[in-house]
LUMVO-833176 format. One record per atom (N, C-alpha, C): residue in three letters; x, y, z. Coordinates in steps of 0.001 Angstrom, whole numbers, plus 500000, padded with zeros to 6 digits. Atoms other than C-alpha are relative to their C-alpha. Layout:
<nodes>
AlaXYZ/...
</nodes>
This chain:
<nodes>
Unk501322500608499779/Unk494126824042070270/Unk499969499317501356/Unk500073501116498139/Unk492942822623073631/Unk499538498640499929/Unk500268501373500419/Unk492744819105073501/Unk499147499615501274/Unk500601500492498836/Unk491502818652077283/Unk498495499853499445/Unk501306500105499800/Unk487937817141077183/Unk498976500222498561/Unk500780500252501080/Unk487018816778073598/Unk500180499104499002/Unk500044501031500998/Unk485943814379071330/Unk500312500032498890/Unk499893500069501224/Unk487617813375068608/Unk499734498646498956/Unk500353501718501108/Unk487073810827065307/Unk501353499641499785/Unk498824500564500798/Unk490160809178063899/Unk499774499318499064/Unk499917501074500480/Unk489725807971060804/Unk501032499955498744/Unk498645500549500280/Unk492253805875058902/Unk499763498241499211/Unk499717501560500584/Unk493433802280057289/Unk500435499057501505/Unk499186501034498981/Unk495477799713059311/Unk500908500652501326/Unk499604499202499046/Unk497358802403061016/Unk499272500560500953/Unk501297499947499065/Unk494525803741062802/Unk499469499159500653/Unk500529501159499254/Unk493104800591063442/Unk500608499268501058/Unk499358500655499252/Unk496081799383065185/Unk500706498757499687/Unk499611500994500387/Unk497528796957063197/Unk501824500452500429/Unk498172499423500024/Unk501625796701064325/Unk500058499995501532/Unk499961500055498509/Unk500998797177068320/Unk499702499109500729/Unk500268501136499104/Unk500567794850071104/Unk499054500142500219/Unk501584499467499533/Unk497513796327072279/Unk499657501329499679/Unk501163499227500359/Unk494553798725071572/Unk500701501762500784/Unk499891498422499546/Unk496035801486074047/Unk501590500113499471/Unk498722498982501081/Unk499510801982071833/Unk499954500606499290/Unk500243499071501535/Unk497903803100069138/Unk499732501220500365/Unk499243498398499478/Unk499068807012068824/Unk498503500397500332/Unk500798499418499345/Unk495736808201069399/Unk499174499244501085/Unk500538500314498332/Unk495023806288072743/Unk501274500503500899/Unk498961499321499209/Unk498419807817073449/Unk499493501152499937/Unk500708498588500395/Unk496737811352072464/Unk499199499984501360/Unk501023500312498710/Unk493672810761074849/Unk500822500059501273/Unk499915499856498531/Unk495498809655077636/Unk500734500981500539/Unk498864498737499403/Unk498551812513077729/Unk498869501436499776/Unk500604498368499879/Unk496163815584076902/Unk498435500006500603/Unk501137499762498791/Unk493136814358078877/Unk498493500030498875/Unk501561500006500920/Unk490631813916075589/Unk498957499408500903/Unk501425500710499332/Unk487170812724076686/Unk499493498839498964/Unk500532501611501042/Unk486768810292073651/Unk500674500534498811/Unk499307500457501070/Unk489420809160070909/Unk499526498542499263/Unk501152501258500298/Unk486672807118068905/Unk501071499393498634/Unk499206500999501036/Unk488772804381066499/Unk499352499914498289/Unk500804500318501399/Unk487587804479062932/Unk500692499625498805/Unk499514500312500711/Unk490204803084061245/Unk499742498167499302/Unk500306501192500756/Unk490086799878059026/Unk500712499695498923/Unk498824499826501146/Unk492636797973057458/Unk499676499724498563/Unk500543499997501336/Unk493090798184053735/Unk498973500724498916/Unk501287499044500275/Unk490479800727053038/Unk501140501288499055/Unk499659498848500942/Unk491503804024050758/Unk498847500765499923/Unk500645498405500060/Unk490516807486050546/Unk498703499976498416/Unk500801499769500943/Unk489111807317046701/Unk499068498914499956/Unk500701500894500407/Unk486429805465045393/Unk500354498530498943/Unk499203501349500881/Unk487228802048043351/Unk499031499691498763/Unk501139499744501150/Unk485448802076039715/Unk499671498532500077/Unk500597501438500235/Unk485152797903040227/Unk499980499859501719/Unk500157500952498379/Unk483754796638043857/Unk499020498852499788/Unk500753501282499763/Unk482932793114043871/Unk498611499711500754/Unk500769500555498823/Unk481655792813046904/Unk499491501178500815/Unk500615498255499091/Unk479660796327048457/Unk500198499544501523/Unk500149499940498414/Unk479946794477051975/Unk501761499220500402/Unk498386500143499933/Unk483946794000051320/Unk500223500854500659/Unk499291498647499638/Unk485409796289053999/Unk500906500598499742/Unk499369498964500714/Unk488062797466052212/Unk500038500527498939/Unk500997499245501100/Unk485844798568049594/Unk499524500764500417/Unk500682498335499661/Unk484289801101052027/Unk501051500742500287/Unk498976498797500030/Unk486124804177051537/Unk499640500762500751/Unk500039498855498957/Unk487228807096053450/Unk498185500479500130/Unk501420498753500473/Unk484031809287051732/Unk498873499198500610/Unk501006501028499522/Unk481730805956052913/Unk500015500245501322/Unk500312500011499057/Unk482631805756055956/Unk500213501005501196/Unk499721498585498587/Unk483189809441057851/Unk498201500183499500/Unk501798499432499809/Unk478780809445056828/Unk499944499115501170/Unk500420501041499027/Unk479035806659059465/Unk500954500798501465/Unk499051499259499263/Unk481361808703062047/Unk499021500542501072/Unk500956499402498632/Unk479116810178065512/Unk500818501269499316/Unk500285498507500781/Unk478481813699064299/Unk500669500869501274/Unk499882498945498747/Unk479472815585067932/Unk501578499935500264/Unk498902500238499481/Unk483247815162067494/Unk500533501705499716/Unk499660498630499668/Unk485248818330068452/Unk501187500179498701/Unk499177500353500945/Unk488351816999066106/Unk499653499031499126/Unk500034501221501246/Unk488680815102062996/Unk501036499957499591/Unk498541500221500388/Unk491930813330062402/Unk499688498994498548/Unk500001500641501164/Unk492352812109058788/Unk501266499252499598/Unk498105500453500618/Unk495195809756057925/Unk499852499133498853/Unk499851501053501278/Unk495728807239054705/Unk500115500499498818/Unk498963499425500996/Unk496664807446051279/Unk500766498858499770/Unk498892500827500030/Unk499268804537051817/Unk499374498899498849/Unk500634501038500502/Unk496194801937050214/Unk499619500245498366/Unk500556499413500768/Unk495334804471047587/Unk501450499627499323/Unk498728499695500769/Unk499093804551046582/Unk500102497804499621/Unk499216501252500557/Unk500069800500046763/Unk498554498958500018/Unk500958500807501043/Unk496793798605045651/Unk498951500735499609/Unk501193499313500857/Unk494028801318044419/Unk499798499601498646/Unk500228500003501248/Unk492540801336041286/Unk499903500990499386/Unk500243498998500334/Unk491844804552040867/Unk501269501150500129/Unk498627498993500573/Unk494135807333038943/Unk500147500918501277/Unk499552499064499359/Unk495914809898040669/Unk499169501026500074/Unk501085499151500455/Unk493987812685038859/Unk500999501071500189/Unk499895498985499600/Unk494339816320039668/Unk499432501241500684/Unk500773499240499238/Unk494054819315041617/Unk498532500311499569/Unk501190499261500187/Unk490849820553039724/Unk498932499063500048/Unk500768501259500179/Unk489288816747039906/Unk498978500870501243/Unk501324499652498696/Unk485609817148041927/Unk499176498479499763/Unk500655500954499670/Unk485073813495041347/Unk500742498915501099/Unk499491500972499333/Unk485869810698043773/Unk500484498860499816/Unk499991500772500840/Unk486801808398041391/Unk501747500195499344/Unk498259499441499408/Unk490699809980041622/Unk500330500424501331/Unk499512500028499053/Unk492510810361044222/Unk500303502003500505/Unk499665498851499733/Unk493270814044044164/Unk498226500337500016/Unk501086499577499409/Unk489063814271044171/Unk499563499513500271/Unk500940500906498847/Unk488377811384046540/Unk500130501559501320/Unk499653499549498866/Unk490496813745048879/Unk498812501349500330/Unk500985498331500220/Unk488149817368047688/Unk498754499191500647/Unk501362500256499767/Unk484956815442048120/Unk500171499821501802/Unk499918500678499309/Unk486133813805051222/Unk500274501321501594/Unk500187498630499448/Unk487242817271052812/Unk498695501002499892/Unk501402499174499534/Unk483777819094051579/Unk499149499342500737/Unk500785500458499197/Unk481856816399053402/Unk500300500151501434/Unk499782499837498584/Unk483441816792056433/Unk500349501359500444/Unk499826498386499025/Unk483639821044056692/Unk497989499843500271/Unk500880499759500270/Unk479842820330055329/Unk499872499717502168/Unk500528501184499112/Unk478880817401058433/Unk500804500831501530/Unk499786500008498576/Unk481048819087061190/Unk500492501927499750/Unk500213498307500371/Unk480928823407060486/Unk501338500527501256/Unk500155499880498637/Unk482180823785063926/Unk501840499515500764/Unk499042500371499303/Unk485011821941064596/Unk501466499487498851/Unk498122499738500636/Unk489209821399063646/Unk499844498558499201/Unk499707501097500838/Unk489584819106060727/Unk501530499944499772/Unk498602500160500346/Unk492919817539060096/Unk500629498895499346/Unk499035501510500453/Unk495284815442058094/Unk501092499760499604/Unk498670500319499974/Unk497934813473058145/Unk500676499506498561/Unk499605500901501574/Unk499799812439054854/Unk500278499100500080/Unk499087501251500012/Unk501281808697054044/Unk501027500125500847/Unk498647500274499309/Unk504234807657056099/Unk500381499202499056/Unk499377500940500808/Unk507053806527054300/Unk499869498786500060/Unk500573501392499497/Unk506974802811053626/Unk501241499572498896/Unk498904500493500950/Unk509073800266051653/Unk499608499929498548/Unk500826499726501671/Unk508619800118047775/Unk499440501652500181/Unk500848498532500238/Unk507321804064048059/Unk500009500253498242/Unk499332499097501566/Unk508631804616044309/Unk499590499137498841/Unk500307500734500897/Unk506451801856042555/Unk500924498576499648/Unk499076501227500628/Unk507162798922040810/Unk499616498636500769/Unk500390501194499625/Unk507285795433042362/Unk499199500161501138/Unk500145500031499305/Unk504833794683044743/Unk498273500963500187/Unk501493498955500204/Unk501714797577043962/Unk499702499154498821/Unk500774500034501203/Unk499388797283041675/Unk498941500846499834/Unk500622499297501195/Unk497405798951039100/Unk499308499195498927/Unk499995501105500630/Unk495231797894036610/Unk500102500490498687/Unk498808499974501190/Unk496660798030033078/Unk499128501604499637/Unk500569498239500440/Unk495934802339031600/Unk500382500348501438/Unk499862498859498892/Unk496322803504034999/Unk501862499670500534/Unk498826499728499859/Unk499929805084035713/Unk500527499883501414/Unk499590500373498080/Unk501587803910039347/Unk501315501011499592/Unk499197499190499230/Unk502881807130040682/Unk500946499451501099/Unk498636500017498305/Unk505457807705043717/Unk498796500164500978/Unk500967499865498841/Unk503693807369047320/Unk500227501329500391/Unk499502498630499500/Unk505452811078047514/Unk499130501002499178/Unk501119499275500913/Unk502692812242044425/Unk498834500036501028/Unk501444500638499351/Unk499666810523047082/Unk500221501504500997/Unk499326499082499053/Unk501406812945050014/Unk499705501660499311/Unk500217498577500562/Unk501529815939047553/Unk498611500279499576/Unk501639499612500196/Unk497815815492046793/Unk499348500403501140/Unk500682499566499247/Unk496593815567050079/Unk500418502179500425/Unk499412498744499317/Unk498676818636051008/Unk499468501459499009/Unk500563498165501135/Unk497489821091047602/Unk499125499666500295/Unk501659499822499945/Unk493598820003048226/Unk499759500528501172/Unk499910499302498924/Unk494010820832051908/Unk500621501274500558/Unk499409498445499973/Unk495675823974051356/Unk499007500977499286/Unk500720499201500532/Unk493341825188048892/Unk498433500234501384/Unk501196500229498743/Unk490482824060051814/Unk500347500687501151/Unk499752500151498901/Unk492247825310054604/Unk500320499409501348/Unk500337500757499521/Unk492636822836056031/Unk501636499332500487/Unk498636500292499555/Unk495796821741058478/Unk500473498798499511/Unk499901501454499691/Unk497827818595057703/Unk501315500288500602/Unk498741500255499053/Unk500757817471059633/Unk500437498701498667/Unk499345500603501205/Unk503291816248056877/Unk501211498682500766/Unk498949501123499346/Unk504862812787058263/Unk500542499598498438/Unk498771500725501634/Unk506434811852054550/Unk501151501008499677/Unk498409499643500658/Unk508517815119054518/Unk500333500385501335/Unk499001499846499212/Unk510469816944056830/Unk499727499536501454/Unk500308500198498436/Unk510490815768060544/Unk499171498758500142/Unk500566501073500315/Unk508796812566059431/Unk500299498828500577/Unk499248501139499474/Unk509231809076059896/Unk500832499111498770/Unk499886500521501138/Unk511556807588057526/Unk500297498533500276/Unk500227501189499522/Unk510635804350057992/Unk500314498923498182/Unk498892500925500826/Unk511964803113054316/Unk501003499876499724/Unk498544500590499760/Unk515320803021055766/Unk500447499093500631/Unk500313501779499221/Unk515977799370056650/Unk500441500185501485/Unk499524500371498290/Unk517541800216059880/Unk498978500578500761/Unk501096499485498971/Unk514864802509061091/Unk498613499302499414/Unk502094500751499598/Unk511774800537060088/Unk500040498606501010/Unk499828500578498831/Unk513670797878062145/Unk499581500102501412/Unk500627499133498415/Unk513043799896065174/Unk499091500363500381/Unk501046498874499778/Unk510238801506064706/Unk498243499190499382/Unk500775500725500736/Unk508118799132062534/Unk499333498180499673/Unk500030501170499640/Unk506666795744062158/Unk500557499412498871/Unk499882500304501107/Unk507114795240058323/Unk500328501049499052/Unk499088498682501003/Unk508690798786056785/Unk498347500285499711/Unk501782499608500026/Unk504536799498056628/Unk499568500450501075/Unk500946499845498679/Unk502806799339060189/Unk500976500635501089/Unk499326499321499113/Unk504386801175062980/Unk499714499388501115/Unk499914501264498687/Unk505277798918066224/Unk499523501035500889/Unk500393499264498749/Unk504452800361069571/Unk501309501640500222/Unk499090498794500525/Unk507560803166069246/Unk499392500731499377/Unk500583498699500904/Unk506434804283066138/Unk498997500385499984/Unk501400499429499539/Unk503288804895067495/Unk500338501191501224/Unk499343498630498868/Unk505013807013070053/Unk500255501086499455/Unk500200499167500726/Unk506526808890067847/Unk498978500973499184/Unk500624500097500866/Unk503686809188065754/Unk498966500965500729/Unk501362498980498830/Unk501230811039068982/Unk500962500617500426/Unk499510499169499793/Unk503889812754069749/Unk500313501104499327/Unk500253499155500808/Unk504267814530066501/Unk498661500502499909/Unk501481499684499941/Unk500601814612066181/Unk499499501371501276/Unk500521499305498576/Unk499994816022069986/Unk500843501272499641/Unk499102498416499952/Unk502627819091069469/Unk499243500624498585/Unk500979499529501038/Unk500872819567066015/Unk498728500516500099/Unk501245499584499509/Unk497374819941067335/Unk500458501003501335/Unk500047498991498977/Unk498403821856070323/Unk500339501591499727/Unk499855498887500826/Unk499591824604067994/Unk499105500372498877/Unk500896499090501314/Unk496918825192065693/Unk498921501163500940/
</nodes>
């Protein structure tokens, strides 16, 4: 794919947004932009947010109550790419079940992701959709620290990862797999040291890493 001179969206949780870096141009896609010459890497990430829908929202003007599906209707329509990342919020505080492949509601996680992919072949016909799975993190495997609320079963963050990857396969739809091979394994205490702010957010490094996998990924589709 040619990246020179086209606009793309990014949208995302805390990672996207930039939470973990010193400044606004570490984050991997202002590293994207500036090495392949984009014309606009528009920010649409927001921390704490998740892909599915949440069957209890307090507060409708809570921002991490607007979800993925909410907010790519709010996204500038003329982008050439669409980078999709998160999953991480869905896995360690959602409310909403896992589900399965054949789910077509948004109200699980395996059909926040379906809905969330037909709105965006619907809204952009034209141009390269893509996504990224979870990055490892600490706790990935449940238990202390997530939550759930009592009936709903707390999966592995490696189930969240395997959802995006069968709904986007059945769609066509590329992702670039950072939880398995060639990844970042950032819930190994020595490398989230390096690479990380809190075994979660990715420091200015792992943001390197992170457009660097990305950029060789998009340049091959």
């Amino acid at each position: 794919m040619e990246l020179k001179n086209i606009k793309a969206n990014f949208l995302g949780d805390s990672i996207t947004e930039g939470v973990g870096v010193t400044s606004p141009d570490k984050v991997f896609h202002a590293l994207i932009k500036e090495k392949y010459g984009l014309s606009e890497a528009r920010n649409y990430g927001k921390g704490g947010t998740r892909i599915a829908r949440q069957s209890e929202i307090k507060d409708p003007n809570e921002p991490r109550d607007k979800d993925f599906i909410m907010r790519a209707e709010d996204m500038d329509p003329d982008a050439d790419l669409i980078v999709v990342f998160g999953g991480t919020n869905d896995y360690g505080n959602g409310q909403a079940p896992l589900g399965n492949i054949t789910d077509t509601t948004m109200f699980t996680f395996y059909g926040a992701v379906r809905v969330l992919c037909v709105n965006l072949i619907k809204k952009y016909p034209n141009s390269q959709i893509v996504f990224i799975t979870p990055l490892h993190r600490w706790n990935e495997e449940g238990g202390l620290g997530t939550w759930k609320p009592d009936g709903v079963k707390q999966h592995h963050l490696c189930d969240y990862a395997k959802a995006i990857k069968d709904v986007c396969e059945q769609l066509a739809i590329p992702v670039l797999d950072m939880f398995g091979k060639g990844g970042m394994p950032i819930n190994i205490h020595e490398y989230a040291k390096l690479y990380t702010t809190d075994a979660l957010h990715p420091n200015d490094e792992g943001h390197k890493i992170l457009a660097s996998k990305l950029g060789k990924f998009l340049e091959n589709l």
